[in-house]
LOFILO-885043 format. One line per field, with one value per residue (C-alpha): chain; residue number from 1; x, y negated, z. Coordinates in steps of 0.5 Angstrom, whole numbers. Each point is the difference from the previous one (the first is absolute). Example, Ala and Ser with C-alpha at 12.3 -4.5 7.8 and 13.67 -1.06 7.14 Angstrom:
BEGIN
vovo: (A:A)
lomar: (1:2)
c1: (25:2)
c2: (9:-7)
c3: (16:-2)
***
This chain:
BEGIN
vovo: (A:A:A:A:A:A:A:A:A:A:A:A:A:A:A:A:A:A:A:A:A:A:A:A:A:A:A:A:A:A:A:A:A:A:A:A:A:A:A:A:A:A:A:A:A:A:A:A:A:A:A:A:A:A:A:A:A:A:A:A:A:A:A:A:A:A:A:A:A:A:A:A:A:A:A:A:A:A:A:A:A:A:A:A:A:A:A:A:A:A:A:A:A:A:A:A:A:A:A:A:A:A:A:A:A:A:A:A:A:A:A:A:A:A:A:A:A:A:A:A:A:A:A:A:A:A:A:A:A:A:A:A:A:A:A:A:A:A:A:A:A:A:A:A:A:A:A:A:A:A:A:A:A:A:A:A:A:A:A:A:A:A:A:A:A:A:A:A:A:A:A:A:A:A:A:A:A:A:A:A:A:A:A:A:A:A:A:A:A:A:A:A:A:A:A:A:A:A:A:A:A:A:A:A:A:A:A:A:A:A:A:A:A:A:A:A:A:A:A:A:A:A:A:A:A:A:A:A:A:A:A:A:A:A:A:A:A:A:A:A:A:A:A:A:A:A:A:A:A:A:A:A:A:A:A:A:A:A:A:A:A:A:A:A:A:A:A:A:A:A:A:A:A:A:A:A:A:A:A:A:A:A:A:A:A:A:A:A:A:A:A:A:A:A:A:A:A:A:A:A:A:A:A:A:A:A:A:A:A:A:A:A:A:A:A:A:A:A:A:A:A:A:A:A:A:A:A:A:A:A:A:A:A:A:A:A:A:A:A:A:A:A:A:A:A:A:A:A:A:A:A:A:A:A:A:A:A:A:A:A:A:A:A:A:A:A:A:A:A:A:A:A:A:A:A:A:A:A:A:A:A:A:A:A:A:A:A:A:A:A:A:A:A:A:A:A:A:A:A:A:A:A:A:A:A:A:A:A:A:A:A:A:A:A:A:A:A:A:A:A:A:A:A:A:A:A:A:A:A:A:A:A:A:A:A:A:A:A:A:A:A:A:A:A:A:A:A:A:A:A:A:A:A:A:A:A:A:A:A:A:A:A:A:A:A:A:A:A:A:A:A:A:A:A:A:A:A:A:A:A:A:A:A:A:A:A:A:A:A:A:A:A:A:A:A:A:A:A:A:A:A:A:A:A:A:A:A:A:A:A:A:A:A:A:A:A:A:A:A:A:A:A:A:A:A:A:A:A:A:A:A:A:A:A:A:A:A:A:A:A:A:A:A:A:A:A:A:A:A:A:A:A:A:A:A:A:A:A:A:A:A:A:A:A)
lomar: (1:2:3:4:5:6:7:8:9:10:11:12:13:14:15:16:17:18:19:20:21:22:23:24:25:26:27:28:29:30:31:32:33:34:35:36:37:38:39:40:41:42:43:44:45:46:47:48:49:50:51:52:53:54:55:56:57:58:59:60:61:62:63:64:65:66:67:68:69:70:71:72:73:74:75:76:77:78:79:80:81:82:83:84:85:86:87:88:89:90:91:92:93:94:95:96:97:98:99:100:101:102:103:104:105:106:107:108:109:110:111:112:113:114:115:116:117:118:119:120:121:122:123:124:125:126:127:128:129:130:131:132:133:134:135:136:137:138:139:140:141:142:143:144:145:146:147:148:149:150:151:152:153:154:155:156:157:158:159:160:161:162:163:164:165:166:167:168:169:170:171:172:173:174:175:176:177:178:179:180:181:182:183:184:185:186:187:188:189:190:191:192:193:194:195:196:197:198:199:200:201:202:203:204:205:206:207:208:209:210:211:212:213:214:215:216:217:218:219:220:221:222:223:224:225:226:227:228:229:230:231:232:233:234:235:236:237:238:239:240:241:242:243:244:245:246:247:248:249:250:251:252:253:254:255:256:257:258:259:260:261:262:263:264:265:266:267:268:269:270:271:272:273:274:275:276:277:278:279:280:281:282:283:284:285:286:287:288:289:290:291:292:293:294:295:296:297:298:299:300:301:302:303:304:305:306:307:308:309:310:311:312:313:314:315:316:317:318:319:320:321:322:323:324:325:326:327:328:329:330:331:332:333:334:335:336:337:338:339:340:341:342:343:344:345:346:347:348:349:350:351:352:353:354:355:356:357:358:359:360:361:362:363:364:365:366:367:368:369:370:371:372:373:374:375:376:377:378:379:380:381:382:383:384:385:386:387:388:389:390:391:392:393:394:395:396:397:398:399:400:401:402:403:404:405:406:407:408:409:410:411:412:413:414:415:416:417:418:419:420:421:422:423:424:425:426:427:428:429:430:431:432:433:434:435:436:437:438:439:440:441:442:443:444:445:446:447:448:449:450:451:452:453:454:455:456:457:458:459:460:461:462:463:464:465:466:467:468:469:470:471:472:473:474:475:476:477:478:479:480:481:482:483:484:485:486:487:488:489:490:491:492:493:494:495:496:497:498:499:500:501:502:503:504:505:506:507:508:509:510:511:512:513:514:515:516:517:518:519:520:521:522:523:524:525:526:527:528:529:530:531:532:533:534:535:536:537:538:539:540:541:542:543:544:545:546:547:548:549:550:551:552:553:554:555:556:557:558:559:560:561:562:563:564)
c1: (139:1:0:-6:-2:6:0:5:-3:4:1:7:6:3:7:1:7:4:7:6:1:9:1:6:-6:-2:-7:1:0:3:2:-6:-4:4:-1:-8:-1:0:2:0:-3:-5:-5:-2:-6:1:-1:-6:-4:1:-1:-7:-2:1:-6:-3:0:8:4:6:5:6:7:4:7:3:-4:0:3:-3:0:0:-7:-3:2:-2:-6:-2:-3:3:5:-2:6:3:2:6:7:3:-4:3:5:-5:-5:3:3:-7:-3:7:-2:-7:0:6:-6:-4:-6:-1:1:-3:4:-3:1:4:8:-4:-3:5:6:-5:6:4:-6:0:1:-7:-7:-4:2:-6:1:-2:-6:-3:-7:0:2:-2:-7:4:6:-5:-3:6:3:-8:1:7:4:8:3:0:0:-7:1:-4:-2:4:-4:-6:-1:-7:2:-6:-1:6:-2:1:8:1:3:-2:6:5:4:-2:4:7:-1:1:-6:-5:-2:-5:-2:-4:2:5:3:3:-1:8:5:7:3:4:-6:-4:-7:-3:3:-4:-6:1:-2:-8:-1:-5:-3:-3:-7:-2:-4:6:6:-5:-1:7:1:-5:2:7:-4:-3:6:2:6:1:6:4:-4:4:-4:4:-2:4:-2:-6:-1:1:-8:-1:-7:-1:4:-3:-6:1:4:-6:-3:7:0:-6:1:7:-5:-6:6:4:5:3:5:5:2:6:0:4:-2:3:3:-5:-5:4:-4:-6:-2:-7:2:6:-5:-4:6:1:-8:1:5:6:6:6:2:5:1:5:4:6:4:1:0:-5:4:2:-8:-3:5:-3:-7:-1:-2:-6:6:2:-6:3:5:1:2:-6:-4:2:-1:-7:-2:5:-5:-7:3:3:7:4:4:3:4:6:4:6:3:-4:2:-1:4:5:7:0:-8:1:1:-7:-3:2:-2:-6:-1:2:-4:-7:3:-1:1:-1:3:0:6:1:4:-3:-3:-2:-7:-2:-6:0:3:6:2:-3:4:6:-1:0:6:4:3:-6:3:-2:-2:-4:-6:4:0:7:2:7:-4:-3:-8:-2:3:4:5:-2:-1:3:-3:3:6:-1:3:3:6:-3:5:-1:-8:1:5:-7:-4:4:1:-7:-1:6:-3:-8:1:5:-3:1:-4:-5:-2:1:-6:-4:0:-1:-6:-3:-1:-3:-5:-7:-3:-8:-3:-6:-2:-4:5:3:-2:2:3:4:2:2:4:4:2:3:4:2:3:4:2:3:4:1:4:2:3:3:1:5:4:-7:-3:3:-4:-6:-2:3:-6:-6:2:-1:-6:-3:1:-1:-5:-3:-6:6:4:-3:2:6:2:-3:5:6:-1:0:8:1:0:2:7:3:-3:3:7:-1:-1:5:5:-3:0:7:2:-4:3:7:-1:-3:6:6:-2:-3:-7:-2:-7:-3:-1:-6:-6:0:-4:-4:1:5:1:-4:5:-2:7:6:5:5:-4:-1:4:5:-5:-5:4:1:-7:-5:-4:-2:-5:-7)
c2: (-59:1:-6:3:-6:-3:3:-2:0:7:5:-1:6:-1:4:1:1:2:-2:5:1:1:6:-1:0:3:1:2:8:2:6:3:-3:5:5:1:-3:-7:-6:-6:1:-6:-2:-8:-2:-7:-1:7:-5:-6:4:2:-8:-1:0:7:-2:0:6:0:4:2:1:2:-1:4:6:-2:-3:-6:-1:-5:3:-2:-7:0:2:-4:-8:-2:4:0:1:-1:3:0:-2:6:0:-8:2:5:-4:-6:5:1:-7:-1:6:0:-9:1:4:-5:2:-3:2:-2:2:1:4:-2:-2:-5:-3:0:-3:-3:-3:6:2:-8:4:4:-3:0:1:2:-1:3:5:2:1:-8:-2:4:-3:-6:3:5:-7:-3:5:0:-7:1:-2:3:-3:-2:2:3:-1:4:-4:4:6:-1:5:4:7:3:-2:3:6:6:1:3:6:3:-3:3:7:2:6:-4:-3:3:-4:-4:-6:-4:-5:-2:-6:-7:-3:1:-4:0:-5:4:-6:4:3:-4:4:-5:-6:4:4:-5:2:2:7:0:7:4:2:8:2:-4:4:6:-2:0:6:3:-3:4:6:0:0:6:-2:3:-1:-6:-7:-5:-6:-5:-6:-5:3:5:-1:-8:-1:7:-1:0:5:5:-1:2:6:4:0:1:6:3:-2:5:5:-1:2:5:-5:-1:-5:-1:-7:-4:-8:-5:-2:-4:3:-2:6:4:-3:1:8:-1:-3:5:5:-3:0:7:2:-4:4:-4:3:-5:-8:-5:-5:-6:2:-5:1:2:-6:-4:-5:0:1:-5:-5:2:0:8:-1:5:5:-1:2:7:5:1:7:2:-3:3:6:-1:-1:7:3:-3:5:-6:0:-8:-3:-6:-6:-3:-7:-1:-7:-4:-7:2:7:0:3:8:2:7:4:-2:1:7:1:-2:4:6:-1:-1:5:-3:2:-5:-7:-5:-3:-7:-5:-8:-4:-6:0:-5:-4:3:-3:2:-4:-6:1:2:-7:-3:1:0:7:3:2:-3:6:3:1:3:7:1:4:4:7:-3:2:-1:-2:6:-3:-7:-3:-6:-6:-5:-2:5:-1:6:2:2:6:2:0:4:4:3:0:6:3:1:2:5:3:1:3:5:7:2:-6:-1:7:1:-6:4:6:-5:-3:7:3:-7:-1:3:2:2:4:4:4:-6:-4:4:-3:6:-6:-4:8:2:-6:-1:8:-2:-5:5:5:-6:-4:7:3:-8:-1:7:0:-8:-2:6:-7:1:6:3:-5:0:8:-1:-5:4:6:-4:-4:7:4:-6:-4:2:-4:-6:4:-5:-7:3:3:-8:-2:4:-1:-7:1:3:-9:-2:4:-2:-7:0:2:-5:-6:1:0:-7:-3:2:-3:-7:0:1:-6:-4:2:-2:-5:2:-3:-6:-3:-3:-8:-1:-4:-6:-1:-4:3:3:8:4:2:7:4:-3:-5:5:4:-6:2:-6:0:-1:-6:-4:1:-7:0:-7:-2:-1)
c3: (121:-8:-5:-4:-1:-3:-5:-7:-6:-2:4:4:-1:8:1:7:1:8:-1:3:6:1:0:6:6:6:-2:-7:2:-7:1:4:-5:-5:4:0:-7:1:-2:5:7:0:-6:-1:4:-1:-8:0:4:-4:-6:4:-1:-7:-4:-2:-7:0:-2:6:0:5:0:6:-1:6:-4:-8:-5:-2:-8:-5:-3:7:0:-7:2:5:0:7:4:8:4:8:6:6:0:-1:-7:-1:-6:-4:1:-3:-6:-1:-1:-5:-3:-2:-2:-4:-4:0:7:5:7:7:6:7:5:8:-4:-5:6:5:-6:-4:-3:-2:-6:-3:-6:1:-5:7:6:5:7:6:0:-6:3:1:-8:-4:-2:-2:-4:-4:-1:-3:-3:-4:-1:-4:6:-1:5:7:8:3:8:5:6:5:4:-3:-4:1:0:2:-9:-2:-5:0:-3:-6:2:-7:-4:5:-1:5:0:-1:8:7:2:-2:5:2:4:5:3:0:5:6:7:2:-1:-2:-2:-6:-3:-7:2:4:-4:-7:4:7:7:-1:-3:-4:-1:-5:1:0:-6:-3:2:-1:-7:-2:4:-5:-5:1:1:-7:-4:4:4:6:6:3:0:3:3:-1:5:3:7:-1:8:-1:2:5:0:-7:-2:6:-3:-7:2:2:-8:-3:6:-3:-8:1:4:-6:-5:4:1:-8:4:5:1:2:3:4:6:6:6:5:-5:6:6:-2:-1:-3:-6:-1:0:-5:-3:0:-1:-6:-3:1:0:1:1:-1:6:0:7:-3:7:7:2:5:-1:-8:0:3:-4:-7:3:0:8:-2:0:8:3:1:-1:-8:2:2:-4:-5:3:1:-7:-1:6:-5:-5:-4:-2:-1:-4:3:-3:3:-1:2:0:4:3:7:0:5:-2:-3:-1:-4:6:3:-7:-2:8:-1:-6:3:6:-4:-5:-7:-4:-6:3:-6:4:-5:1:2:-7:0:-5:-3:4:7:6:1:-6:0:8:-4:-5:5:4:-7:0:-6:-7:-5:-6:8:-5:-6:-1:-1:-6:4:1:7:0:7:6:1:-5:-1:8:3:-4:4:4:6:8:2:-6:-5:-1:7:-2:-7:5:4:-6:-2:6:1:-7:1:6:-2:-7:2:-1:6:4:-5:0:8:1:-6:5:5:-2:-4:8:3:-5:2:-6:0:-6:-2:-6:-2:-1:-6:-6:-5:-6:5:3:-7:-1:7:-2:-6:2:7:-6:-4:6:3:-5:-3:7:0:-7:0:6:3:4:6:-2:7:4:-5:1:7:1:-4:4:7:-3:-2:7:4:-2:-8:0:-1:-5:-6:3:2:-7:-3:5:-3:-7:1:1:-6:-1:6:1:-6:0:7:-2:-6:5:5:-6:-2:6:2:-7:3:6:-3:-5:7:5:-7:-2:-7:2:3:1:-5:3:4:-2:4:6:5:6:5:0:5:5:1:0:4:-3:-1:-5:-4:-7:-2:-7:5:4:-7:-2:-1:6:2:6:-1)
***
């Protein structure tokens, strides 16, 4: 997939820039990042394959905003500037459009905020909607034929991913990054109704064939990087049968090459019921994954259409994926329609039972393009800037949650947000579920699953992150060496995951602590009267009754529902 055949009469100059994520987010890592030597845990997957599509006849750069500063030399370097990427990135990206037209370029944005609120980038040259695999023949076309202005819409979930290209991974720093992603497939087969995926990629995965994932591993090989590779997929266990049937290639890649990588993914629980492919998993050299719990709730489940999550005991699934020598990072909502009075207590439950120690506890947001707001519309209870990265320090739904008109008090819900907060991040229950988990992992290695430049590398980060938490961090340090002393005596072999786990705290407890002290500001503002609800758009149909009256807010009451 690559536009050689479009080629201008010139030779083009593409500047790719990846706009700056907030810096006031749960996945930022700062800190951490700071204490191994890097700068931003994760590198632009997006726009290095887009710039793999471009003609090779044209010299394309690449600046990531989260690790570099972008000069005015660059855009004045550059024939067209390519930007675009998620709603946390809106602000800076919309910076950026401003920033380099008022130099006289101009700029395509894409990427899944432009195409969910298309509306919010009007002041953008081309707009390119949806999948880039699927337009990118006609926009080379276009832009050859002195097209500067103008929508490129992809047919949706159409995009030929066994013709994506190897990304260019040769314009990352890659030094800068805790990990370097990749992907093998798009898609996923659930309905969660407040997740985008499935109204971007949709309900068929589709997958990428062997020889290419291995080519971009090899790739990644030749330019020496060695350590985390991060598969960035939806759901890498979306399609079972196809991700069984590739995972012995990748298996005997990492063996072919002393395994240089260790991998991370996210998955969907149901990876819990079948042992086969969690031992692929592990044999494959992954070594964590993030998996969307949302709540405890079987009820508060099925209504948001995450049934998938009811199958079984969330506790022990957990532990079964502990027990394949893989440790899990779990995401938590609170702030559900159908939750019935407090939910707190039966999340930090759940969490401490599951011993997990990483819980991206958020709270509900209405993203744009998904079911949950099209419902929410509907009923008259949306926000009308719900699109709209706000620009009051919010980064992702730990501050910036509850879009929309809620049914429980709002109060009562932000109250429970910062219970479960409170409690995960303290020192003493965060590294008591770590020493939990650094004793139920079953980690198995030889001698031949050390590579000596990846070794090399995760003894240098062990001597900094050590004596960084050490030195930096004497608010914890008593729980920190407590859990290293424990993890070596009792099950060494988990010592690496389990001082991976323990630095990401180095982030986590101070942007816990700063959480805590904003949600007490909001609840505050809601319980005096300080804030109210900005008005509802209007809508066509009557509020879905999941809560009890008697949870209906008063700004809830009055909202504009009419029947339809």
């Amino acid at each position: 997939m690559r536009g050689d055949r479009l080629l201008t009469a010139e030779a083009q100059n593409a500047l790719l820039v990846y706009p700056k994520f907030n810096a006031a987010s749960f996945w930022n890592y700062g800190e951490t990042c700071e204490m191994v030597g890097a700068k931003y845990p994760a590198s632009p997957l997006g726009l290095i394959t887009v710039a793999a599509m471009l003609p090779k006849s044209w010299n394309v750069r690449l600046v990531d905003r989260n690790v570099e500063e972008l000069e005015d030399a660059d855009l004045d370097w550059a024939d067209m500037v390519m930007t675009g990427g998620m709603l946390p990135q809106q602000r800076d990206c919309l910076m950026l459009i401003e920033r380099a037209q008022a130099r006289g370029k101009a700029v395509v944005v894409g990427g899944p905020d432009v195409t969910s609120s298309p509306e919010i980038y009007a002041i953008a040259d081309i707009r390119v909607l949806g999948e880039a695999e699927s337009v990118i023949e006609e926009f080379l076309a276009a832009w050859a034929a002195g097209t500067r202005r103008g929508d490129f819409v992809a047919p949706k979930f159409q995009a030929d991913v066994t013709a994506s290209p190897v990304p260019r991974f040769d314009l990352l720093k890659l030094d800068r990054y805790l990990h370097v992603g990749v992907q093998f497939s798009r898609g996923c087969p659930f309905t969660c109704e407040f997740c985008d995926i499935i109204e971007l990629y949709g309900r068929r995965p589709r997958m990428k064939t062997t020889p290419q994932m291995l080519a971009e591993l090899d790739a990644l090989y030749a330019l020496g990087y060695r350590g985390h590779v991060d598969f960035v997929d939806d759901n890498l266990i979306g399609n079972k049968k196809a991700v069984k049937a590739f995972l012995p290639h990748l298996a005997d890649w990492q063996k072919k090459n002393r395994h240089p990588f260790e991998l991370s993914t996210e998955a969907s629980l149901n990876l819990a019921e079948d042992r086969e492919l969690m031992e692929l998993m592990r044999g494959a050299g992954f070594f964590s994954v993030f998996v969307g719990i949302e709540s405890p709730d079987p009820e508060v489940l099925a209504a948001t259409s995450k049934k998938q999550n009811t199958r079984g005991d969330i506790s022990e699934s957990v532990h079964k994926i502990y027990g394949s020598g893989m440790f899990v990072l779990a995401g938590f909502i609170v702030g559900f329609d159908s939750e019935k009075g407090r939910v707190s207590a039966p999340i930090n439950d759940l969490i401490e039972d599951a011993a997990i120690p990483v819980a991206m506890v958020g709270m509900l947001y209405a993203l744009p393009n998904t079911q949950l707001t099209r419902r929410l519309a509907k009923e008259g209870r949306l926000h009308p800037d719900h699109g709209v990265d706000m620009d009051d320090g919010s980064a992702d739904q730990c501050l910036s949650g509850l879009n929309f008109d809620t049914l429980r008090p709002r109060a009562e819900i932000l109250a429970d947000y910062r219970a479960v907060v409170d409690a995960v991040y303290s020192p003493k229950n965060y590294f008591g579920r770590v020493r939990r988990v650094g004793q139920a992992l079953k980690i198995q290695m030889s001698a031949g699953d050390i590579n000596p430049g990846a070794a090399w590398k995760d003894c240098v980060q062990v001597v900094r992150l050590m004596t960084a938490i050490t030195l930096r961090k004497p608010q914890f340090r008593g729980e920190f060496w407590k859990t290293i002393v424990l993890t070596a005596l009792r099950n060494p072999l988990a010592l690496k995951a389990v001082l991976q786990m323990s630095a990401l705290y180095a982030h986590l407890g101070p942007f816990s602590r700063h959480v805590v002290s904003a949600i007490g500001e909001k609840i505050e503002a809601v319980e005096s009267g300080a804030w109210t609800a900005p008005t509802a758009l209007p809508g066509t149909a009557p509020a879905a009754a999941h809560a009890p009256a008697a949870h209906v807010p008063a700004h809830a009451q009055a909202a504009a529902v009419s029947a339809a």
